[in-house]
N, C-alpha and C positions, 0 to 999 in steps of 0.2 A: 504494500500500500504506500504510496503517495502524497501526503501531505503538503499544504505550502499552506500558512498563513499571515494574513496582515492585522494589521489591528480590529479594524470592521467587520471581514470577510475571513472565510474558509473553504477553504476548496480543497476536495478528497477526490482523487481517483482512483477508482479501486478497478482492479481488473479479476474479472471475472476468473472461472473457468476456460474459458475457450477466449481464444486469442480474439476474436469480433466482438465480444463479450464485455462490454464498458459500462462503466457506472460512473457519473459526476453529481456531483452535491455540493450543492451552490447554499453558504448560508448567508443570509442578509441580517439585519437587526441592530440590537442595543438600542431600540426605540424606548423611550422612557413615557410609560401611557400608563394611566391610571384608571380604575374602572370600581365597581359595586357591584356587588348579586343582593338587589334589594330583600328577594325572600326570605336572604339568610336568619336565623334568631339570635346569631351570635355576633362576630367583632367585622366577619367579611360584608357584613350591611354600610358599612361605614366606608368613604371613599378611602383608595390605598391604590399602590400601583408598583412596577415593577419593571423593569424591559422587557421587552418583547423579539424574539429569535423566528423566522421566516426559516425553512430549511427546504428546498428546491431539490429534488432530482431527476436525472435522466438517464436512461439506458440504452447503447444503440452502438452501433460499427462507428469507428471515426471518420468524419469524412476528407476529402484533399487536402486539408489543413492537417489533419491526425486530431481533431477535436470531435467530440460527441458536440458539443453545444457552442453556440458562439456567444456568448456573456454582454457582448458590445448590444446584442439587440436584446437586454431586458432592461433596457434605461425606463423605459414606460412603464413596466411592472413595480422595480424598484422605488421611481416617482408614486404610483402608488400605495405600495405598502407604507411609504413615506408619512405620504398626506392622511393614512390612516390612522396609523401609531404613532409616529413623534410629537413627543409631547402637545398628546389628545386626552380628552377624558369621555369613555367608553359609558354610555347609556343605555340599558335596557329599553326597549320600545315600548313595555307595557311598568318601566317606572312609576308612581303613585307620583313623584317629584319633579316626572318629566318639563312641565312650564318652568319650574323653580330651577332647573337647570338649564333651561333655552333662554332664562333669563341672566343667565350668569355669562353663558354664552355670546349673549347680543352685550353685554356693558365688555367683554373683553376680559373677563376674570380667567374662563377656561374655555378651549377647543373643540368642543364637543361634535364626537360622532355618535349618532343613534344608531344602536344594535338589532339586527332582525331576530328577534326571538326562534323563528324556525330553525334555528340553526344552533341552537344548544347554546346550554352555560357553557361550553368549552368555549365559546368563541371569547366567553368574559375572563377567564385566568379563574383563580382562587384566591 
């Protein structure tokens, strides 16, 4: 295995079994986001936060280049998870405080994204 890391990023290539046989894993993050699971009864009710780790893989032959993936083109994905997590504060969609935090939002206190419920408390952290 392969290693090479920077301060932000990591990237592992691991090579398979069979010589065509590639695996790349692209980690993005250290987004510092904060969030709430309002059901909680206990201390996780309470806004807290944490960075947040994106972790990307691919698997496939390499191509002309000898790369499975080319990196240059997830500038758009990256800008994304950007604009998601860096310093943002993560709301539940069915919040009880949802206005009280779009109000906090519109005065410029905090970044707020609203969370789609369908998609699990995983998507909120712990």
């Amino acid at each position: 295995m392969l290693a090479l890391k920077t301060l932000q990023n990591t990237l592992t290539l691991s090579i398979g079994k069979q010589l065509s046989d590639y695996t790349v894993t692209k980690r993005l993050g250290g987004y510092p986001c904060s969030h709430r699971q309002w059901k909680d009864d206990g201390h996780c009710s309470f806004l807290h936060g944490y960075d947040r780790w994106i972790e990307l893989e691919w698997r496939g032959e390499r191509d002309y280049r000898g790369w499975v993936v080319d990196f240059g083109g997830l500038k758009e994905l990256k800008q994304a998870f950007e604009h998601q997590f860096d310093h943002t504060c993560l709301i539940a969609e069915d919040d009880p405080y949802l206005s009280t935090w779009q109000s906090l939002h519109n005065y410029k206190v905090i970044d707020m994204r609203i969370m789609d419920n369908n998609r699990g408390n995983d998507t909120m952290g712990s």
